[in-house]
ROLUMVEX-362196 format. One record per atom (N, C-alpha, C, CB): x, y, z; residue number from 1; atom name. Coordinates in steps of 0.2 Angstrom, whole numbers, plus 5000, padded with zeros to 4 digits. Each point is the difference from the previous one (the first is absolute). Glycine has a CB too. Example, Ala and Ser with C-alpha at 12.3 -4.5 7.8 and 13.67 -1.06 7.14 Angstrom:
2
REC      u      v      w   resi   name
REC   5066   4972   5039      1      N
REC   4996   5006   5000      1     CA
REC   5004   5006   5000      1      C
REC   4991   4994   5006      1     CB
REC   5007   5011   4990      2      N
REC   5004   5006   5001      2     CA
REC   4996   5005   5003      2      C
REC   5006   4997   4990      2     CB
//
This chain:
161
REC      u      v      w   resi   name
REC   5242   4417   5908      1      N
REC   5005   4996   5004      1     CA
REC   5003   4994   4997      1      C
REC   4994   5004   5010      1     CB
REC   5002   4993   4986      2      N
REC   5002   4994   4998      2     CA
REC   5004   5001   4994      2      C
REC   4990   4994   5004      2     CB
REC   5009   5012   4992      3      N
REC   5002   5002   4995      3     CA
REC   5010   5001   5001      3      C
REC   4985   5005   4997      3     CB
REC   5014   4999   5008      4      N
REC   5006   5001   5002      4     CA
REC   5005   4996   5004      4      C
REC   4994   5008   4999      4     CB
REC   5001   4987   5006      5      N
REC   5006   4993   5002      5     CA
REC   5002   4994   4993      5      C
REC   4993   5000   5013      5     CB
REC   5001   5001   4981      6      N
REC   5001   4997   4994      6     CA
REC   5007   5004   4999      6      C
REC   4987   4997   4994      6     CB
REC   5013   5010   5003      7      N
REC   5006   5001   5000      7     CA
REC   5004   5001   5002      7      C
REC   4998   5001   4997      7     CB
REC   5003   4999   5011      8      N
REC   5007   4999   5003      8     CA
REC   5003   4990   4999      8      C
REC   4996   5013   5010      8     CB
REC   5002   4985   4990      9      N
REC   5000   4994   4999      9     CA
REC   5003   4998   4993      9      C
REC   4990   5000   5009      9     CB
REC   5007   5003   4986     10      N
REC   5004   5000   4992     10     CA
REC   5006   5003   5000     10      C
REC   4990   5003   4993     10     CB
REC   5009   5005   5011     11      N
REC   5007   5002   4998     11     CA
REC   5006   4998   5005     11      C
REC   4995   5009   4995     11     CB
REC   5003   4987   5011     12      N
REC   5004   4996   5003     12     CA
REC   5000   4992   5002     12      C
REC   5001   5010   5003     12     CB
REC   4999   4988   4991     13      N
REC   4998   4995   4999     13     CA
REC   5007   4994   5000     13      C
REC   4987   5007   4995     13     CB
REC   5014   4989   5010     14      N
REC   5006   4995   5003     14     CA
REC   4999   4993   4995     14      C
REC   4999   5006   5014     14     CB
REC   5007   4992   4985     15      N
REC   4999   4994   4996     15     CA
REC   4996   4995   5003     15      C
REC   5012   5003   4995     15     CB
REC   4987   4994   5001     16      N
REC   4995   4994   5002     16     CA
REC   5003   4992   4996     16      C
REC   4989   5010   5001     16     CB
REC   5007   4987   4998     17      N
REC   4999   4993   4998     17     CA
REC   5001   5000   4991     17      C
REC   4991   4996   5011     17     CB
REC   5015   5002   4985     18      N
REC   5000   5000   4994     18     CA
REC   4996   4996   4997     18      C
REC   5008   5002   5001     18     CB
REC   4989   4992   5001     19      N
REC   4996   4997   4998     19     CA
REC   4993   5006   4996     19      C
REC   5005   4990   5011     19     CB
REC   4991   5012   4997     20      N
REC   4994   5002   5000     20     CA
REC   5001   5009   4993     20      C
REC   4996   4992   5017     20     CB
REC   5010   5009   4985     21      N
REC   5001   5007   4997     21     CA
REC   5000   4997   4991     21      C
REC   5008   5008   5012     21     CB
REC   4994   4986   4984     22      N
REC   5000   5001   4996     22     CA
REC   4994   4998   4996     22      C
REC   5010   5001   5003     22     CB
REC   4985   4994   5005     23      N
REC   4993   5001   4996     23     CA
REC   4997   5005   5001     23      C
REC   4998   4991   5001     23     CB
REC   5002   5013   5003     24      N
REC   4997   5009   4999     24     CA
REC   5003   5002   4993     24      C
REC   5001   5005   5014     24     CB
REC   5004   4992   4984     25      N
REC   5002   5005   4996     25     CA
REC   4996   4997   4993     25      C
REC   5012   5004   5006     25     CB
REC   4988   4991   4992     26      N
REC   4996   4996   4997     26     CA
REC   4993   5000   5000     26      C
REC   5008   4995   5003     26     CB
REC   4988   5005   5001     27      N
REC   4992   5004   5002     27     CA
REC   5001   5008   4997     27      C
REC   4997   4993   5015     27     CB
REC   5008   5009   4987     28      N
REC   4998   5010   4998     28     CA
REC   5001   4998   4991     28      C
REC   5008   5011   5013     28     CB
REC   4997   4986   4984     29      N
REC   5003   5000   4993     29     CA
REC   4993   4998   4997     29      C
REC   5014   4996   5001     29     CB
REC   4980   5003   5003     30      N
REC   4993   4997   4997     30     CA
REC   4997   5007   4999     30      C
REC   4998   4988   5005     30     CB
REC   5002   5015   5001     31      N
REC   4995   5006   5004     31     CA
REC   5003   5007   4995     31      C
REC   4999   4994   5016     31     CB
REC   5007   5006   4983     32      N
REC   5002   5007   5000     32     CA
REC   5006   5003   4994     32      C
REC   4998   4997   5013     32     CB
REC   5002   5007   4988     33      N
REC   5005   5002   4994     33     CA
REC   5006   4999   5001     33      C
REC   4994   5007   4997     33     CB
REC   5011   4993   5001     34      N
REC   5008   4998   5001     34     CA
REC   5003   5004   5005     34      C
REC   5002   4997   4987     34     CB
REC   4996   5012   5014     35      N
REC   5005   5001   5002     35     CA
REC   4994   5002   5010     35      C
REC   5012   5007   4984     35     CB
REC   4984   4986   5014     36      N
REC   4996   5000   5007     36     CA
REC   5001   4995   5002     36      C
REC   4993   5006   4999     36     CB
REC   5011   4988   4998     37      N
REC   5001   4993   5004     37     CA
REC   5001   5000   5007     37      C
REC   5005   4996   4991     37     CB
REC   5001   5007   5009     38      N
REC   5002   5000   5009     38     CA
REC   4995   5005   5003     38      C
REC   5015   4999   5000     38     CB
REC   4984   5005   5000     39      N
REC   4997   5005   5004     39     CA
REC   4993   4999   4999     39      C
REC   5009   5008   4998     39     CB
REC   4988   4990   4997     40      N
REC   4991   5000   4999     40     CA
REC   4995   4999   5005     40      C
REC   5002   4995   4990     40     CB
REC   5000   4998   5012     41      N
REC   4995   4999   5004     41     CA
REC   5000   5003   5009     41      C
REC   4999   4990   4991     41     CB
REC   5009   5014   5010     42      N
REC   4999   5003   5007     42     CA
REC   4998   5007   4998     42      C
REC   5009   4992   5007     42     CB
REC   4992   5013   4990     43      N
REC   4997   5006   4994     43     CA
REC   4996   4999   4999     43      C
REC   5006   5002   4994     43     CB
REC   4988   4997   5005     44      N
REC   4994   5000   4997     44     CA
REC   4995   5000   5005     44      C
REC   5005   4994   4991     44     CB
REC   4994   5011   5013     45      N
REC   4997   5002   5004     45     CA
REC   4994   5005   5000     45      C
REC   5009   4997   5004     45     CB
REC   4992   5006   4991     46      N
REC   4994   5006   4997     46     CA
REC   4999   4998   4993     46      C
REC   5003   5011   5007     46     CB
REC   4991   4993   4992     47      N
REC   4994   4998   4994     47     CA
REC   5003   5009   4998     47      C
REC   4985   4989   5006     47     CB
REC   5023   5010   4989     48      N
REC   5002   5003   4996     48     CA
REC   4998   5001   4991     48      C
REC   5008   4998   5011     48     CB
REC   4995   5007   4988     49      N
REC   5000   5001   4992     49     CA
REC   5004   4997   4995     49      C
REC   4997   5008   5003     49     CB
REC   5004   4990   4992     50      N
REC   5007   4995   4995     50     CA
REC   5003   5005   5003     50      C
REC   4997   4994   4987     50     CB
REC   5005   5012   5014     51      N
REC   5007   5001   5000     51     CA
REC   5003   4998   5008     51      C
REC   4999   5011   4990     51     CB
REC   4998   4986   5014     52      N
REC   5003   5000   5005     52     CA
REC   5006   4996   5001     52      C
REC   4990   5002   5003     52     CB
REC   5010   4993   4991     53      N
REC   5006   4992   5001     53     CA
REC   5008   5005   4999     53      C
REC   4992   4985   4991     53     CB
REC   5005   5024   5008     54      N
REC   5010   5001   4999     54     CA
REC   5001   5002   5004     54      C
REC   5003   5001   4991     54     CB
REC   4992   5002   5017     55      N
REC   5002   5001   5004     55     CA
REC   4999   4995   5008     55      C
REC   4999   5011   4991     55     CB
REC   5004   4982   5004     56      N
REC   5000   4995   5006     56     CA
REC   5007   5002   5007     56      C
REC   4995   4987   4989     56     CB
REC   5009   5018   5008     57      N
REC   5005   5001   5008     57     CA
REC   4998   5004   5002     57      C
REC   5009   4998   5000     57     CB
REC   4986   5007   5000     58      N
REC   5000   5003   5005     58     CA
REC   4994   5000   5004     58      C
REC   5007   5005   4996     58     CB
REC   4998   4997   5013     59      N
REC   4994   4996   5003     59     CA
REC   4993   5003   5001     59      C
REC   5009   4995   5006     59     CB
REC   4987   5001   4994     60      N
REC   4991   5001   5003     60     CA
REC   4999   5000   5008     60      C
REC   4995   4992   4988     60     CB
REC   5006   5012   5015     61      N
REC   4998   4998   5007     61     CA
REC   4993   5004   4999     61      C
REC   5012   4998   5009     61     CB
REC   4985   5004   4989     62      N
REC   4992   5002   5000     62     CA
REC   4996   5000   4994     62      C
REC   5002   5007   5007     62     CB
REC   4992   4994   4992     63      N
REC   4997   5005   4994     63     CA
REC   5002   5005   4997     63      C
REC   4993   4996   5004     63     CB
REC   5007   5004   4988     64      N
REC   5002   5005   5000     64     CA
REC   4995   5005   4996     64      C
REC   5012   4994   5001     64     CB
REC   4982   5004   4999     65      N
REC   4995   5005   5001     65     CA
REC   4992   4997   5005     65      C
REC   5007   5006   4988     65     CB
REC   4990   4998   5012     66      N
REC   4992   4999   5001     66     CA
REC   4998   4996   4996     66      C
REC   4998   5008   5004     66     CB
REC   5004   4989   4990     67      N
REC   4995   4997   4995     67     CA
REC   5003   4995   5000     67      C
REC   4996   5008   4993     67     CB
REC   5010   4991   5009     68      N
REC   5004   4993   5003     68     CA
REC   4997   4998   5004     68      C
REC   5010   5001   4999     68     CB
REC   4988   5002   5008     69      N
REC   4999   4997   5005     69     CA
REC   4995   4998   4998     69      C
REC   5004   5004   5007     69     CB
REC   4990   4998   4994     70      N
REC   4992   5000   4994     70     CA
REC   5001   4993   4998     70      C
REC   4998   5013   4994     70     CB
REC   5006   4987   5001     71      N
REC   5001   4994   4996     71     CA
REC   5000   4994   5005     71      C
REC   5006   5006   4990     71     CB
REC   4997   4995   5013     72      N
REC   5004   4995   5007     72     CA
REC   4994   4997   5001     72      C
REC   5010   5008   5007     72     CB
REC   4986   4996   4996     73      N
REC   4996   5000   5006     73     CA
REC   4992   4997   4996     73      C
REC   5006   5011   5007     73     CB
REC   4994   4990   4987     74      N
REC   4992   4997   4996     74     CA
REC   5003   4994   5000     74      C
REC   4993   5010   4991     74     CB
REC   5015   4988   5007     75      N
REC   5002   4993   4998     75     CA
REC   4997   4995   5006     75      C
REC   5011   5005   4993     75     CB
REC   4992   4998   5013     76      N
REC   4999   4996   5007     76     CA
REC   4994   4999   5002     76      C
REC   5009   5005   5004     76     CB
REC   4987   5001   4995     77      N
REC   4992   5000   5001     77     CA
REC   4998   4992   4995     77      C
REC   4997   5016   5002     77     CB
REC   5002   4986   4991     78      N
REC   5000   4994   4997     78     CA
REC   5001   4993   5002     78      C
REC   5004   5008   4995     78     CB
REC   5002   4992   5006     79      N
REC   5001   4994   5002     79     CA
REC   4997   4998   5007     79      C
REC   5010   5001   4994     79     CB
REC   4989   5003   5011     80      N
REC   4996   4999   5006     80     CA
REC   4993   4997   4999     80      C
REC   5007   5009   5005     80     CB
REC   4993   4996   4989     81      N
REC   4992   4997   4998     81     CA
REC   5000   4993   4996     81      C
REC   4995   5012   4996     81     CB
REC   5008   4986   5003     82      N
REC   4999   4993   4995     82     CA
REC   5003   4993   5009     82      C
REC   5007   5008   4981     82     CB
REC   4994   4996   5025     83      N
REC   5001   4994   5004     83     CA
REC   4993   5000   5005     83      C
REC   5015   5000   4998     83     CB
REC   4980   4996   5000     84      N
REC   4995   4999   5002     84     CA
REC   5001   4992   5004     84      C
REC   4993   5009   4991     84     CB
REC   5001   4993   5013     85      N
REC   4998   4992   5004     85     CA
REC   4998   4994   4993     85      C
REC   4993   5007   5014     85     CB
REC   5004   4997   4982     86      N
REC   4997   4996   4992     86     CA
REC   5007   4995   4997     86      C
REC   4991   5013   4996     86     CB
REC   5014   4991   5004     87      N
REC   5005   4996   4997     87     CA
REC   5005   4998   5003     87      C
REC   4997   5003   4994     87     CB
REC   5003   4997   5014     88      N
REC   5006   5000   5005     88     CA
REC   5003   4993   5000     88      C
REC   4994   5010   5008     88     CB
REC   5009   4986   4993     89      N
REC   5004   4995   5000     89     CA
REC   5003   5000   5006     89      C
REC   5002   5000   4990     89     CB
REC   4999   4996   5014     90      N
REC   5004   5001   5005     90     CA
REC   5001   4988   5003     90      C
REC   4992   5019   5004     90     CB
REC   5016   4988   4996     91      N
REC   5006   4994   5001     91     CA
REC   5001   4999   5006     91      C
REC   5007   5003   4991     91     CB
REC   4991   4989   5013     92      N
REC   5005   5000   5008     92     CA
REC   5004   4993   4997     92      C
REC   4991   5004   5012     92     CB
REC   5015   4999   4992     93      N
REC   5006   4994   4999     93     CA
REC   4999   4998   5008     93      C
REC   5011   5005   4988     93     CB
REC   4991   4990   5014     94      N
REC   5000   4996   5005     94     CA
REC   5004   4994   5001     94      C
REC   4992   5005   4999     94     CB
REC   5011   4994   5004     95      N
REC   5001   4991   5003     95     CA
REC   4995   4996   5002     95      C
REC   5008   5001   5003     95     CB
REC   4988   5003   4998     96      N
REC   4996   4996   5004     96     CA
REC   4995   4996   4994     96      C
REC   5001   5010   5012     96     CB
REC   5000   4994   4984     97      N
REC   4995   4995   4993     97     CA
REC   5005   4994   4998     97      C
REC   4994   5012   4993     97     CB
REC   5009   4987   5008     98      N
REC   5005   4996   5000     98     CA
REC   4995   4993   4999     98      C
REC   5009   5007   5008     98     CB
REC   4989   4987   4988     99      N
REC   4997   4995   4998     99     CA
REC   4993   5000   5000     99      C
REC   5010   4996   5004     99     CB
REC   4987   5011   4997    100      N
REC   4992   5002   4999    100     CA
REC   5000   5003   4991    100      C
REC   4997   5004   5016    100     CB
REC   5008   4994   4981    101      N
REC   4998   5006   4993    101     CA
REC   4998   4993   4995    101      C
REC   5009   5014   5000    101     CB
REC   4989   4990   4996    102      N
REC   4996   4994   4994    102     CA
REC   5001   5002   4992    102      C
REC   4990   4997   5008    102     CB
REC   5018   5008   4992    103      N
REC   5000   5001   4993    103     CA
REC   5008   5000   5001    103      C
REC   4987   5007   4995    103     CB
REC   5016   4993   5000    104      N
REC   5007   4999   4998    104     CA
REC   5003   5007   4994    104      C
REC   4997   4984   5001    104     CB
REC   5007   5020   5000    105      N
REC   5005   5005   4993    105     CA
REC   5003   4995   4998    105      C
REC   5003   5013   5005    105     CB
REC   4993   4991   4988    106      N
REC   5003   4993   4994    106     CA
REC   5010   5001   5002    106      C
REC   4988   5002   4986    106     CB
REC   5013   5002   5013    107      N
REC   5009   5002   5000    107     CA
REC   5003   4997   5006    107      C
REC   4999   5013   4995    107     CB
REC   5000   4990   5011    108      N
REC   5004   4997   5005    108     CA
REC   4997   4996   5007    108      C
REC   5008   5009   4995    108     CB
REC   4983   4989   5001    109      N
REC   5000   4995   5004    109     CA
REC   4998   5005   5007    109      C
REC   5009   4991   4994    109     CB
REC   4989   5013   5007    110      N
REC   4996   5004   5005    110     CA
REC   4993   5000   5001    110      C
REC   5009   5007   4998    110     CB
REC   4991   4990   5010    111      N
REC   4991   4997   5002    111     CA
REC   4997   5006   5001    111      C
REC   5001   4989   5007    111     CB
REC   4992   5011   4991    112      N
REC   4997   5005   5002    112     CA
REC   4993   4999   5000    112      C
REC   5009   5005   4997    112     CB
REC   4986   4997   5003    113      N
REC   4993   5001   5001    113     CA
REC   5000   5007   4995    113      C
REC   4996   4993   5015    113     CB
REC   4996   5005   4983    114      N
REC   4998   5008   5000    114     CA
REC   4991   4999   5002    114      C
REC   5011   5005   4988    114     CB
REC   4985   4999   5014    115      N
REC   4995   4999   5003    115     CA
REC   4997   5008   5000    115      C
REC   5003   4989   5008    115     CB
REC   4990   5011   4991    116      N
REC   4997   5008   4999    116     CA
REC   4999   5000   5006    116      C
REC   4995   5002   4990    116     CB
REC   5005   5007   5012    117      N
REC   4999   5005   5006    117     CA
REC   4990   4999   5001    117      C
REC   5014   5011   4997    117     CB
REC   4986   4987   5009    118      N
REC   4994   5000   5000    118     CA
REC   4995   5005   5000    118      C
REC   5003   4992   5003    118     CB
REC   4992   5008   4994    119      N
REC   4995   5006   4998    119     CA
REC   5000   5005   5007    119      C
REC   4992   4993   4990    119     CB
REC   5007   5005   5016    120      N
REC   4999   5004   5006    120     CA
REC   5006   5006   5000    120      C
REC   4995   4989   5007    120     CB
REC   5010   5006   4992    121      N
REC   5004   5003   5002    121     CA
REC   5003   5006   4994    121      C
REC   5002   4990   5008    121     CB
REC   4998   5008   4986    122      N
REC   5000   5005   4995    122     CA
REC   4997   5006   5000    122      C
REC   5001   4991   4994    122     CB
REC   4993   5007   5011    123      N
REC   4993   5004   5001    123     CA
REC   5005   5005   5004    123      C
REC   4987   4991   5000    123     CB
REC   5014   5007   5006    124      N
REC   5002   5002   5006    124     CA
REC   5005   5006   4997    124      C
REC   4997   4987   5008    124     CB
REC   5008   5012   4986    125      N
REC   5006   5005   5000    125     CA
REC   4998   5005   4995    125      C
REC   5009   4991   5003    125     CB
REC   4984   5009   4995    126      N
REC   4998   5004   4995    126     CA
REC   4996   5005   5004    126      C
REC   5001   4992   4991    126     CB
REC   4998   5004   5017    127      N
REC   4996   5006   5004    127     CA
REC   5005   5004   5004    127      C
REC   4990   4994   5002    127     CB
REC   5015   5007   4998    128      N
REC   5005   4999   5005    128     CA
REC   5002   5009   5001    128      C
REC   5006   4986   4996    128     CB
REC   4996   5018   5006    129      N
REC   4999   5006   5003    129     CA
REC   5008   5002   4995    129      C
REC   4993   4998   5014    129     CB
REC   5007   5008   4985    130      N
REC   5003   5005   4997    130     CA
REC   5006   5000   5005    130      C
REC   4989   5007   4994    130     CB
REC   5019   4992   5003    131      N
REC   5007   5000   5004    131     CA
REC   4997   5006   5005    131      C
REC   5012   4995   4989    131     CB
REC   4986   5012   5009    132      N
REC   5001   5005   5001    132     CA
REC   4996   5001   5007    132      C
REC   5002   5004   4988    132     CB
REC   4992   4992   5013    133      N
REC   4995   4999   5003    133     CA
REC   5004   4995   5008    133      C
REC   4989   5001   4986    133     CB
REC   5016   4997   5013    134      N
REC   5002   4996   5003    134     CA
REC   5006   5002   5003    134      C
REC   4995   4993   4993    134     CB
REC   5007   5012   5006    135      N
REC   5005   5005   5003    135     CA
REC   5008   5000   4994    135      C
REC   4995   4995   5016    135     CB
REC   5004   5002   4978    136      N
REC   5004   4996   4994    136     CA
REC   5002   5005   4997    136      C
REC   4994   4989   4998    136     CB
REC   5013   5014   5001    137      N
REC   5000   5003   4996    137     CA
REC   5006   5000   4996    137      C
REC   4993   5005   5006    137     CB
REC   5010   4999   4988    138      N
REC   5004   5000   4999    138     CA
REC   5007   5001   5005    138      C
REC   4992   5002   4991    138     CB
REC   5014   4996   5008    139      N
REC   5005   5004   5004    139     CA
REC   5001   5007   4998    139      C
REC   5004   4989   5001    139     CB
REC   4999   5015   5002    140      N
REC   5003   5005   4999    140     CA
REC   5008   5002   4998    140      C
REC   4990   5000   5007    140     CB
REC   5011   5004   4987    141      N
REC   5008   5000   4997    141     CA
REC   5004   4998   5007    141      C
REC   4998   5010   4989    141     CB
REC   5006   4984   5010    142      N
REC   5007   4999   5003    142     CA
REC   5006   5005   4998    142      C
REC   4997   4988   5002    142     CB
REC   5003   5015   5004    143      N
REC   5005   5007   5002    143     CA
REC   5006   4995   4996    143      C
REC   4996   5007   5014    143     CB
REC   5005   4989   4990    144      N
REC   5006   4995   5000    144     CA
REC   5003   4996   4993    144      C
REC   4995   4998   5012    144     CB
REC   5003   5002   4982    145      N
REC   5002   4999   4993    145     CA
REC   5005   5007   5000    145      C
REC   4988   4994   4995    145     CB
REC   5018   5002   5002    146      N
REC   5004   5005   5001    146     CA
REC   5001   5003   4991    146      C
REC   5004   4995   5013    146     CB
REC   4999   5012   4987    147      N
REC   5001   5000   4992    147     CA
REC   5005   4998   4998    147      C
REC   4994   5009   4998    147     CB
REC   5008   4992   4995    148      N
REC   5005   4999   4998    148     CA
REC   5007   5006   5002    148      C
REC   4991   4993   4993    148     CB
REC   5005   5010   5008    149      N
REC   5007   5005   5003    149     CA
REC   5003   5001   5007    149      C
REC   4996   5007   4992    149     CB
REC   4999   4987   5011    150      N
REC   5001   4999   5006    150     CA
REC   5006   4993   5001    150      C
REC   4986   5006   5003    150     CB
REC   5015   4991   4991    151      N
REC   5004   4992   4997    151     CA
REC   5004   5003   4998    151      C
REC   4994   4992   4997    151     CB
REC   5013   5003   5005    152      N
REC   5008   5003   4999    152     CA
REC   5002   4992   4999    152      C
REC   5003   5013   5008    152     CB
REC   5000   4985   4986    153      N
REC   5004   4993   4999    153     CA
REC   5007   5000   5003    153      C
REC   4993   4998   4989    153     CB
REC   5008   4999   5015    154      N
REC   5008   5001   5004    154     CA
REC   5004   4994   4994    154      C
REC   4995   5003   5016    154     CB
REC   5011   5001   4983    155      N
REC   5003   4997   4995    155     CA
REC   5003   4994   5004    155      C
REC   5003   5011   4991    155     CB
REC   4999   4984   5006    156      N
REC   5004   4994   5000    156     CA
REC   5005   5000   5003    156      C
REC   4996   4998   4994    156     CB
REC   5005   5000   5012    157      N
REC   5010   4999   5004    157     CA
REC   5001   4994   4997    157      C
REC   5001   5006   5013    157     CB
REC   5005   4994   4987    158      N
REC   5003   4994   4997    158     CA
REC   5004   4996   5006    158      C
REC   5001   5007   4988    158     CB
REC   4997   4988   5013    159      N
REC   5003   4997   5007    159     CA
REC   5005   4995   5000    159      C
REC   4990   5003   5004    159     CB
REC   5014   4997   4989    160      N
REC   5006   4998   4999    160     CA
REC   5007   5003   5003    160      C
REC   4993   4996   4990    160     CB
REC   5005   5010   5010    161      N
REC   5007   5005   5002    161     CA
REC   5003   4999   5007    161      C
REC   4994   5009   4993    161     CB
//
């Protein structure tokens, strides 16, 4: 699903902010090859082969095999595995901290605290029951993603006439 709202969203993709677009463009001219500046970083959604950069137009609304998906899926597992209670960080923004912090961002001067999670509680989320065990599950494919053949760009009226 995400794959495919990524690409409806590339291939209809509405002007924005000149600003921000020519730092994108600037960040990809680091990341990417020339004829992937504009397109790189919303494209780049599968764990492809070198020859994929020449078929950046056409569209991906799926996998386009089992060994893609596969790939997909060990990547995500992966990464699931590397987010543990062991190295978790966790950010509250608030007002209410508002003249309680005791540290300063060097750049723009932003108060903040930082304080460790106490051992109970660290304890407490490393006992914690299985999503699945808890009624938690994945969602189920939205019907409602629509394709691309289901999209029609209505040309332009001109409202000078």
């Amino acid at each position: 699903e995400v794959l495919q709202i990524n690409e409806l969203q590339w291939r209809f993709l509405e002007k924005g902010n000149p600003s921000s677009y020519v730092e994108g463009l600037v960040s990809s001219m680091q990341k990417y090859p020339p004829n992937l500046y504009v397109a790189g970083p919303r494209r780049i959604a599968l764990n492809l082969p070198d020859s994929w950069a020449e078929n950046t137009a056409k569209p991906r609304m799926r996998f386009e095999s089992r060994e893609q998906r596969q790939n997909a899926k060990s990547a995500t597992a992966k990464l699931f595995s590397k987010l543990t209670v062991d190295n978790v960080m966790v950010t509250v923004l608030s007002k209410s901290f508002e003249g309680k912090t005791d540290k300063s961002e060097k750049w723009y001067g932003t108060a903040y605290n930082v304080k460790r999670i106490p051992e109970q509680t660290l304890s407490s989320w490393k006992r914690c029951e299985q999503a699945s065990a808890l009624g938690i599950y994945l969602p189920r494919p939205n019907p409602f993603i629509p394709s691309e053949k289901g999209l029609q760009v209505k040309a332009k009226v001109d409202r000078r006439q």
